[in-house]
C-alpha positions as CSV (number, residue, x, y, z in Angstrom):
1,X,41.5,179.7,-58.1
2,X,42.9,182.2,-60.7
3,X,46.4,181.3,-59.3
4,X,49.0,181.3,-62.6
5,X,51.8,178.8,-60.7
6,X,49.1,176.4,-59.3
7,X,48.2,175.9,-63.0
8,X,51.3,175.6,-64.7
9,X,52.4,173.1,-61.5
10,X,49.0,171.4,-62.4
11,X,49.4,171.3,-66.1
12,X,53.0,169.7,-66.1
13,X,51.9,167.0,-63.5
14,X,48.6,165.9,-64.8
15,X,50.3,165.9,-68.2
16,X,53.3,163.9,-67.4
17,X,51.7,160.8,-66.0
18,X,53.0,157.9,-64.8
19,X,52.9,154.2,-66.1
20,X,54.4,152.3,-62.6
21,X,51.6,151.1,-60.8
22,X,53.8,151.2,-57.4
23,X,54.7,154.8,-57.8
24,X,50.7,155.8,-58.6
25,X,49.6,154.0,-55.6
26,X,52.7,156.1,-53.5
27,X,51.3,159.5,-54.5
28,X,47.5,158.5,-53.9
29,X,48.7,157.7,-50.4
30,X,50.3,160.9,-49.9
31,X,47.0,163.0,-51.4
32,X,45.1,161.0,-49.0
33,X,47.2,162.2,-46.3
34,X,47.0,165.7,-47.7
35,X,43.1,165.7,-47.8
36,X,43.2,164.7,-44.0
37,X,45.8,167.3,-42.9
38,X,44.9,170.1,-45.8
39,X,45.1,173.3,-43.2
40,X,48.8,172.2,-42.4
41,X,49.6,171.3,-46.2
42,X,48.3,175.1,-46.9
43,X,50.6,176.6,-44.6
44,X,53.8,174.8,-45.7
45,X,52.6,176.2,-49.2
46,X,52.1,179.5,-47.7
47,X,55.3,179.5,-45.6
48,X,57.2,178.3,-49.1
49,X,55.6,181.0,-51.5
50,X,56.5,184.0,-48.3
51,X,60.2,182.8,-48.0
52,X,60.4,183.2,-52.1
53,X,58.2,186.7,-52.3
54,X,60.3,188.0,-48.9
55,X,63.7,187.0,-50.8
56,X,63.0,189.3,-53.4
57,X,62.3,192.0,-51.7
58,X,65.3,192.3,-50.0
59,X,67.2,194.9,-51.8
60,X,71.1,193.7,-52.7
61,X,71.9,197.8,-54.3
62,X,73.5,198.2,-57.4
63,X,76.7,197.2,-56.2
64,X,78.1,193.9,-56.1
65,X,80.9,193.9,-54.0
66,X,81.6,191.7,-51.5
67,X,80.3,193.5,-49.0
68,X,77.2,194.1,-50.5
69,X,76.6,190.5,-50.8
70,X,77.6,189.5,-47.9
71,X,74.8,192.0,-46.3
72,X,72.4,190.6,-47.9
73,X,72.5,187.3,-47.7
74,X,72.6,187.9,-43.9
75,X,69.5,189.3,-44.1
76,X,68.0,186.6,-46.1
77,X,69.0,184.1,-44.3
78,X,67.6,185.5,-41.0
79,X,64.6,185.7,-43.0
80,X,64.6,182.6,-44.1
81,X,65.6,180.8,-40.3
82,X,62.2,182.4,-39.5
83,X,60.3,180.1,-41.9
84,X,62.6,177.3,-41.3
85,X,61.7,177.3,-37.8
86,X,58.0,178.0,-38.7
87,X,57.9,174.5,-40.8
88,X,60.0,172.6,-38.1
89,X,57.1,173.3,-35.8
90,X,54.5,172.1,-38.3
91,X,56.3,169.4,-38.8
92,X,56.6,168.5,-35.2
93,X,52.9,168.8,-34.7
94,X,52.1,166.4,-38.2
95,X,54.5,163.7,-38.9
96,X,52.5,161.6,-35.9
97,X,49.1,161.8,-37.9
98,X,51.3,160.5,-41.5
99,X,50.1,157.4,-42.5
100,X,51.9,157.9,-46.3
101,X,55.7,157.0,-46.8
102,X,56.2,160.4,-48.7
103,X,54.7,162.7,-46.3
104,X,56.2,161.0,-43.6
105,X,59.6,161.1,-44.7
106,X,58.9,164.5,-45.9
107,X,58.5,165.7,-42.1
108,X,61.0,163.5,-40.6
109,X,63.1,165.1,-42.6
110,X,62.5,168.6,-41.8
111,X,62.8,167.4,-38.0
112,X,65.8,165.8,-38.1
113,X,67.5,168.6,-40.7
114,X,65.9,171.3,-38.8
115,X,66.9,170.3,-35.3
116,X,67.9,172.7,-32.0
117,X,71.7,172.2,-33.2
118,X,70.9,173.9,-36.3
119,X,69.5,176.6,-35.5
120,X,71.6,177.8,-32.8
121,X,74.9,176.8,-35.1
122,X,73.4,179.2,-37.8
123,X,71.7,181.8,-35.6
124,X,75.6,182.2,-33.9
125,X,77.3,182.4,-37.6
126,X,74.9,185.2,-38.7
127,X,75.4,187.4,-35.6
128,X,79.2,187.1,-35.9
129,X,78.8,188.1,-39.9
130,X,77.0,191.5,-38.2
131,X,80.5,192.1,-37.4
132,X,79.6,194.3,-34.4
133,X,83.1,194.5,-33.1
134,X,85.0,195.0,-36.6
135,X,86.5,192.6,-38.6
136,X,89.5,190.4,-38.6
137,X,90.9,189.6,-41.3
138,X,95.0,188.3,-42.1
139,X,97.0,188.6,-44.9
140,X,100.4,187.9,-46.5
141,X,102.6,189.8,-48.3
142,X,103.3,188.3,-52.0
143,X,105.1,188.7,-55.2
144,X,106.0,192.3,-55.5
145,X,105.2,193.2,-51.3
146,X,101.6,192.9,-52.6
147,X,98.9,191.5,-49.8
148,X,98.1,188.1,-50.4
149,X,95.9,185.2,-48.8
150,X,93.3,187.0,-47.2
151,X,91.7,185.3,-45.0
152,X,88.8,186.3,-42.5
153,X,88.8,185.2,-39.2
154,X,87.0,184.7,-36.1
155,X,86.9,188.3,-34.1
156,X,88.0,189.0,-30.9
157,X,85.2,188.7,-28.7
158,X,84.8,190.4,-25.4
159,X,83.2,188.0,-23.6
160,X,85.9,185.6,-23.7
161,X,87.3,185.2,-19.8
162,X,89.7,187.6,-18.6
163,X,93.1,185.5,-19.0
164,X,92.4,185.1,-22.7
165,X,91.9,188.8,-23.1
166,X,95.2,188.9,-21.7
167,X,97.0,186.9,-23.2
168,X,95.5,188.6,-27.0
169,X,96.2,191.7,-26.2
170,X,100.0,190.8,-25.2
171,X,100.5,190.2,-29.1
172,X,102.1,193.4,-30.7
173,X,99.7,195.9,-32.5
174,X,99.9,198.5,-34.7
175,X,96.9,201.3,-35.7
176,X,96.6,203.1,-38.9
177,X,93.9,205.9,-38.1
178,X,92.4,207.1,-41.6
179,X,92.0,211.0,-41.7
180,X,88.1,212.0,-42.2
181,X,88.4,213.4,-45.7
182,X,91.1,210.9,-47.2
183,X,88.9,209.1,-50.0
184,X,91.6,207.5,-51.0
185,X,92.8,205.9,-47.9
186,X,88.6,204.8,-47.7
187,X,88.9,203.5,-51.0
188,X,92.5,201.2,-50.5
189,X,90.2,200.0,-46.6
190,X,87.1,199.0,-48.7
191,X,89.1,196.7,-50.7
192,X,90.7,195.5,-48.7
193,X,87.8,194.4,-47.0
194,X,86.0,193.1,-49.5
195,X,89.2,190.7,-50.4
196,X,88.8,189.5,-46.6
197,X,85.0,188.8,-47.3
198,X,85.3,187.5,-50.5
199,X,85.4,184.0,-49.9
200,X,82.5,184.1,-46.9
201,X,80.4,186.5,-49.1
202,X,80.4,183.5,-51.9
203,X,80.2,180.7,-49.2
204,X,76.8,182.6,-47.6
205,X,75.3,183.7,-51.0
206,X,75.5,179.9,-51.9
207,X,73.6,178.8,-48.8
208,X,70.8,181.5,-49.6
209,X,70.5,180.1,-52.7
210,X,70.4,176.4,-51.3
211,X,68.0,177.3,-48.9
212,X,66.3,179.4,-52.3
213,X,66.4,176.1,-53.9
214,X,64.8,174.8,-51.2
215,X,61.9,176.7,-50.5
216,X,61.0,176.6,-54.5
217,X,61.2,172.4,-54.3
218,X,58.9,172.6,-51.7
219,X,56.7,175.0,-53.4
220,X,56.2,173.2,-56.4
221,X,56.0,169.6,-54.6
222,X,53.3,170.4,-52.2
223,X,51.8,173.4,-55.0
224,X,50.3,170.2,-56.7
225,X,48.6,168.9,-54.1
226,X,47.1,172.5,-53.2
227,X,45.7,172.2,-56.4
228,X,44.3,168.5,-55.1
229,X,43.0,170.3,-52.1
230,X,41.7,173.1,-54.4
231,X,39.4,171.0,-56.9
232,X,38.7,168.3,-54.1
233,X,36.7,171.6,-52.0
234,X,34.8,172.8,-55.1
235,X,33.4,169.7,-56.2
236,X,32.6,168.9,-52.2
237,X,30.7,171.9,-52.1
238,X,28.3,170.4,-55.4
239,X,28.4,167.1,-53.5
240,X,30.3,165.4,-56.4
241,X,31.6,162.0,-55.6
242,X,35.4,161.4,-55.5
243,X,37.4,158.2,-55.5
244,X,40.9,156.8,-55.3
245,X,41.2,155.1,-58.6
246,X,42.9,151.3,-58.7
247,X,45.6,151.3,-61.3
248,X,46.4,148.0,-62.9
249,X,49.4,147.0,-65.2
250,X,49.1,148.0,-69.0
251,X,49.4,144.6,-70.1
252,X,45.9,143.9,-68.7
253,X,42.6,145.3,-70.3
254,X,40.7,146.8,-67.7
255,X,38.3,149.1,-67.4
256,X,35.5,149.1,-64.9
257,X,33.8,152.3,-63.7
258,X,30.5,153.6,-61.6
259,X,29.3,157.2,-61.7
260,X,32.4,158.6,-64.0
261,X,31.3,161.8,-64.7
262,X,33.2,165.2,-66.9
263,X,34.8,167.2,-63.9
264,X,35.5,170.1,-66.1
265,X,31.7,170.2,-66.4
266,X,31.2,169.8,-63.2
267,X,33.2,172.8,-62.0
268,X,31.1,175.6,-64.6
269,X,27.7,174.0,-63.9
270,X,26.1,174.2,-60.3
271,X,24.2,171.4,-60.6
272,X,25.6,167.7,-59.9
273,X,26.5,166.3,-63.1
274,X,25.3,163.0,-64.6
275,X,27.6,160.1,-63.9
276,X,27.8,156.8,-66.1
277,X,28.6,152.9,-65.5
278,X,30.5,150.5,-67.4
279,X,32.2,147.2,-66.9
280,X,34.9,147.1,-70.4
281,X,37.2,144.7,-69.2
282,X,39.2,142.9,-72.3
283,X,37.2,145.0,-74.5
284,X,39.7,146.7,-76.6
285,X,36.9,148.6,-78.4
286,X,34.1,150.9,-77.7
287,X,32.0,152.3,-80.1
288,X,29.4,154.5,-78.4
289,X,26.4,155.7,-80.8
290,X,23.0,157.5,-80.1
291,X,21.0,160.5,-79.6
292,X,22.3,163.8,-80.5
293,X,22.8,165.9,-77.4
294,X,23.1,162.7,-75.4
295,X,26.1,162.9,-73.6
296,X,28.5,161.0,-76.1
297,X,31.1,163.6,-75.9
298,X,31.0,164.1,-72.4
299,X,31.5,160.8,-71.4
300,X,34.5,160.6,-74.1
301,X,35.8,164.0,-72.0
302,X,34.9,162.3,-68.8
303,X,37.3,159.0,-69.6
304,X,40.0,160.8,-70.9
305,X,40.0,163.2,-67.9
306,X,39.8,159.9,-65.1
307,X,42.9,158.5,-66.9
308,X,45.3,161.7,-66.6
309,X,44.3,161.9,-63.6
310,X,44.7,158.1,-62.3
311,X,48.3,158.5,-63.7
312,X,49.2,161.5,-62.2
313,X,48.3,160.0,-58.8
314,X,45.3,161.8,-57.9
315,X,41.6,161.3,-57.2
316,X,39.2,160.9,-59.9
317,X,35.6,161.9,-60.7
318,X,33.6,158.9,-59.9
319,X,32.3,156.3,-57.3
320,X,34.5,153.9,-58.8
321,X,36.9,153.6,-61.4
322,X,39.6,151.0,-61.9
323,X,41.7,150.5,-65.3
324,X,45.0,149.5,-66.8
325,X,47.5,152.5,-66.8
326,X,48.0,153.9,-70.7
327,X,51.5,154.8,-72.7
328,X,50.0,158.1,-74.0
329,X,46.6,159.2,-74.5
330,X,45.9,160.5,-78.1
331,X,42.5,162.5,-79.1
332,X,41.0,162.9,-82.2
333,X,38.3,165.3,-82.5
334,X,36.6,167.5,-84.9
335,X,37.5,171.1,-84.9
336,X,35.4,173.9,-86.4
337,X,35.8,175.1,-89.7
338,X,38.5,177.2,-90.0
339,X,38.6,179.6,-93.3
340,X,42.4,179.8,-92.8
341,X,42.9,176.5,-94.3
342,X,44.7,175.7,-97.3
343,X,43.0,172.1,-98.0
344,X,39.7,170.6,-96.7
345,X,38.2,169.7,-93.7
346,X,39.2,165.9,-94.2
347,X,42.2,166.4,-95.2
348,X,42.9,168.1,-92.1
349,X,41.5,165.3,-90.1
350,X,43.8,162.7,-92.2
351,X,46.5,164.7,-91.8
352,X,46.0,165.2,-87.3
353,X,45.3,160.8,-87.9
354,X,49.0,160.2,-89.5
355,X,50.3,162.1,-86.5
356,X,48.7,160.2,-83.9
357,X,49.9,157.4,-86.2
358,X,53.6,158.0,-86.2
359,X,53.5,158.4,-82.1
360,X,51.2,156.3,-80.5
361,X,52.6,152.9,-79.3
362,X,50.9,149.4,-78.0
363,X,48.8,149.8,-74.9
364,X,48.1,153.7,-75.6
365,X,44.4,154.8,-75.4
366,X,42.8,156.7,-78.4
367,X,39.8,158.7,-78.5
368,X,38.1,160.0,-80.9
369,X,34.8,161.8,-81.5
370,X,32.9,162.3,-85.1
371,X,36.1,161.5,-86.8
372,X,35.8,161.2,-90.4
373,X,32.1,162.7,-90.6
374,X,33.8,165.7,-93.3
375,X,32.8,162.8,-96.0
376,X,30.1,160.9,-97.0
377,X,28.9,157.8,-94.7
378,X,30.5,155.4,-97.2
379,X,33.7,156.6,-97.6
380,X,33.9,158.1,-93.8
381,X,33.0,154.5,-92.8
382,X,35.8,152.7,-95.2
383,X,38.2,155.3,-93.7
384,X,37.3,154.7,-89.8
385,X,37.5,151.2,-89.7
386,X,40.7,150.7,-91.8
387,X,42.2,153.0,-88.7
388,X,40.5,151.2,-86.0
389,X,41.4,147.7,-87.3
390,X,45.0,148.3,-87.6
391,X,44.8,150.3,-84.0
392,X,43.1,147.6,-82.6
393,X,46.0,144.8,-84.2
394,X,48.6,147.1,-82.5
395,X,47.1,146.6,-78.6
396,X,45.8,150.3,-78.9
397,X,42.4,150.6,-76.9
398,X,40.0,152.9,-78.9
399,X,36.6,154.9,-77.8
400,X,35.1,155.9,-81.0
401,X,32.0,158.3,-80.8
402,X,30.3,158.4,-84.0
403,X,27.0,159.0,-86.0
404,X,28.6,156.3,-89.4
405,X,26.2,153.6,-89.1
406,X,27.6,151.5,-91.5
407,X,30.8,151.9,-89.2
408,X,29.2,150.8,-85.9
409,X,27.1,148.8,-87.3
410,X,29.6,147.0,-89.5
411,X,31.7,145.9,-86.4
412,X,28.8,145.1,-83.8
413,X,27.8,142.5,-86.8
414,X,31.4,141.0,-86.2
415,X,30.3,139.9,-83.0
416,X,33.8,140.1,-81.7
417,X,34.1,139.8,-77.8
418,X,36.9,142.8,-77.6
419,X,34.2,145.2,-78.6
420,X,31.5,147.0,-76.4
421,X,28.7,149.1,-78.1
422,X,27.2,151.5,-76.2
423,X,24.2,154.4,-76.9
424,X,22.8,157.2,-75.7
425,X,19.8,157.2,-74.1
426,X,16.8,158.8,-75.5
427,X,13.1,158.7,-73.3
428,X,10.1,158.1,-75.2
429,X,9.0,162.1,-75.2
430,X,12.7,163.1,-76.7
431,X,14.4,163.8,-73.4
432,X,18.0,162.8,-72.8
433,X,19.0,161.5,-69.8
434,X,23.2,161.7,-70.4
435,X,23.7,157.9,-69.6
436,X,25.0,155.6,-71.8
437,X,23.2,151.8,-71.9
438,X,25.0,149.1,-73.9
439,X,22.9,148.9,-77.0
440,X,22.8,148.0,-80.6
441,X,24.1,151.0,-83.0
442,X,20.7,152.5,-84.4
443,X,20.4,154.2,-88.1
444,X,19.1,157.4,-86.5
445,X,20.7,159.9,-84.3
446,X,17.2,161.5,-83.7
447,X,18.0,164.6,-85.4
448,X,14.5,165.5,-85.1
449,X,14.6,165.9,-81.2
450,X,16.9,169.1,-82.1
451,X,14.8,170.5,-85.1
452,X,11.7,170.4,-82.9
453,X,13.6,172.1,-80.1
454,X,15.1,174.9,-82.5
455,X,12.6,175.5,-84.7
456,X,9.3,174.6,-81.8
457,X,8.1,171.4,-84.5
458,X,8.8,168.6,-86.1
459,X,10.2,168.8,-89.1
460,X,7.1,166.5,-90.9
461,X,5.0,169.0,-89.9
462,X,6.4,171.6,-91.4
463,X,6.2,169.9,-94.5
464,X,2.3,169.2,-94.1
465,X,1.7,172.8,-93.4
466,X,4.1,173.8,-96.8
467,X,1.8,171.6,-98.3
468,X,-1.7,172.7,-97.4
469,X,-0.5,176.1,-98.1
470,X,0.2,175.5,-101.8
């Protein structure tokens, strides 16, 4: 919703997944929580992103004396009681509805952190830091008859009862009265001052920071799941199904989904997008062939997409999905042409494979569309399944999209039970209905559909016409 931190705190998460099971299943119970209580989620957001904005705003001057310091962070800090107290009361009127350890102990602790005590403690310090009656502050004289051990203390307050009064102002006093125009004599009081208020001015400006701190963790940590809330209301405005994904251990070859559809489709197109099925348990292969246009690549988008988003605890776009958790998930698609390049188009694809190759790892997920179509069926087909085999001996699950027949069709001859073959489907008039049916690897990608669609006819026909011209 065009806001920059809500995407970087999205990018980060959703590409920094997890791989504990336990720890998945912990943040999908807090997101549930947040989809149940998103008006109260948004104002703790809110409440965190004022408390940073107001902060800077408060102006500190060019000077950084002590006292300058010590001025300011009063000011934030009375700011920043006023959210405080703003999320103690949200938190009061919340923590009952909680059903998720982490949002739970999330408002507990604002509750029991943020309690009566607190504020009155800290609302009391802040007033006496106005220093409405002047300041006390006691020294020392050192080396040389030099002040020393400054130290600011508690002022005399006039509401204390009347035999205390007494008895303070029977100590002996002396008063130096500064002349109006003596700079000098300003001067030698300001620093003096400012060594009194040195040590409280450092004390407070590390409690705004804290507090700083504070207000940032909680801006990030609940800025993720704003960006849940965000992308959960758009695609409940298409009607798009949702669903809290089952994670499994990445031993275990599981994949078993109903209506996974692309959600980064779904969010530029107003209609509801097309949503697949498939049961790949123990299959460590899929090799998905078909119809041009047919909504290979998609789905390819679509299962990549589920698992970020499985292991970065949230919701994922489907009726049902459940699958083993993945260490890493590595793509391998084919790029456009690019006239800046200093070798060919294969080469380039080699080249992004032997990366892949020197990171991925056992139970890693690899997916790849077209690779190895920038040569010719036999060589491009030699190539893909010397990768895939040794992928496939090294626990790596692979989705392979391609138009190589010999390379599908070479492996769905193996009749290997690891492997699943699906296609796109094509009706009988040349429409495409984005689904994917488990199917034999055909020789034709019906090319033809698209020439007829480009060019208004069939591409025989053409050739009759040429004919019957000449």
């Amino acid at each position: 919703r065009g806001d920059r931190f809500l995407f970087d705190v999205a990018r980060q998460a959703v590409l920094t997944g997890l791989g504990d099971t336990a720890l998945i299943a912990y943040r999908q119970a807090v997101l549930q929580d947040v989809l149940d209580q998103g008006v109260a989620i948004r104002q703790v957001y809110a409440i965190a992103v004022e408390a940073i904005v107001e902060e800077r705003k408060v102006y500190g001057g060019f000077s950084r004396t002590p006292g300058s310091v010590l001025s300011r962070s009063v000011t934030v800090l009375e700011m920043f009681v006023r959210e405080l107290k703003r999320l103690r009361t949200i938190a009061d009127e919340q923590v009952a509805g909680c059903a998720s350890r982490g949002l739970t102990r999330f408002f507990a602790m604002l509750i029991r952190e943020l309690d009566d005590d607190y504020f009155v403690a800290i609302e009391g310090h802040l007033a006496r830091l106005r220093f409405r009656h002047g300041l006390l502050i006691s020294a020392e004289l050192g080396a040389g008859a030099k002040g020393a051990a400054y130290v600011l203390r508690r002022p005399w307050d006039p509401r204390h009862p009347w035999r205390q009064r007494i008895s303070e102002l029977a100590h002996p006093s002396h008063t130096l009265t500064i002349p109006d125009r003596d700079d000098n004599g300003f001067r030698a009081l300001s620093e003096l001052k400012d060594r009194g208020l040195n040590l409280v001015a450092n004390a407070l400006a590390e409690s705004t920071d804290h507090i700083l701190s504070f207000f940032a963790l909680v801006r990030t940590e609940i800025g993720f799941y704003v960006g849940c809330l965000n992308l959960h209301d758009q695609l409940a405005r298409q009607d798009a199904p949702i669903c809290f994904p089952t994670a499994t251990d990445r031993g275990q070859v599981v994949l078993s989904i109903g209506g996974l559809y692309d959600v980064c489709l779904s969010l530029i197109r107003e209609q509801r997008v097309v949503g697949n099925d498939l049961d790949g348990d123990q299959r460590l292969l899929i090799m998905i062939t078909g119809a041009n246009q047919g909504g290979k690549s998609t789905f390819l988008r679509s299962l990549g997409l589920a698992h970020l988003m499985m292991a970065c605890g949230m919701f994922v776009a489907a009726t049902s999905f459940r699958a083993s958790v993945c260490d890493g998930i590595f793509t391998h698609f084919t790029r456009e042409e690019d006239v800046s390049m200093v070798s060919g188009k294969l080469d380039e694809e080699l080249a992004r494979m032997s990366a892949i190759a020197e990171q991925i790892s056992p139970h890693a997920l690899l997916l790849c569309n077209e690779s190895f179509a920038a040569t010719n069926e036999r060589e491009g087909s030699q190539i893909g399944r010397e990768i895939i085999r040794a992928m496939l001996d090294c626990q790596v699950k692979v989705c392979f999209v391609t138009h190589l027949f010999d390379l599908a069709h070479g492996f769905y001859q193996e009749d290997w039970d690891g492997a699943l073959f699906l296609r796109a489907q094509r009706e009988v008039d040349g429409q495409r209905s984005y689904q994917l049916v488990i199917g034999e690897p055909l020789p034709t990608s019906y090319g033809q559909d698209l020439y007829a669609h480009i060019f208004g006819t069939a591409p025989g026909a053409v050739a009759t016409e040429a004919s019957r011209v000449s």
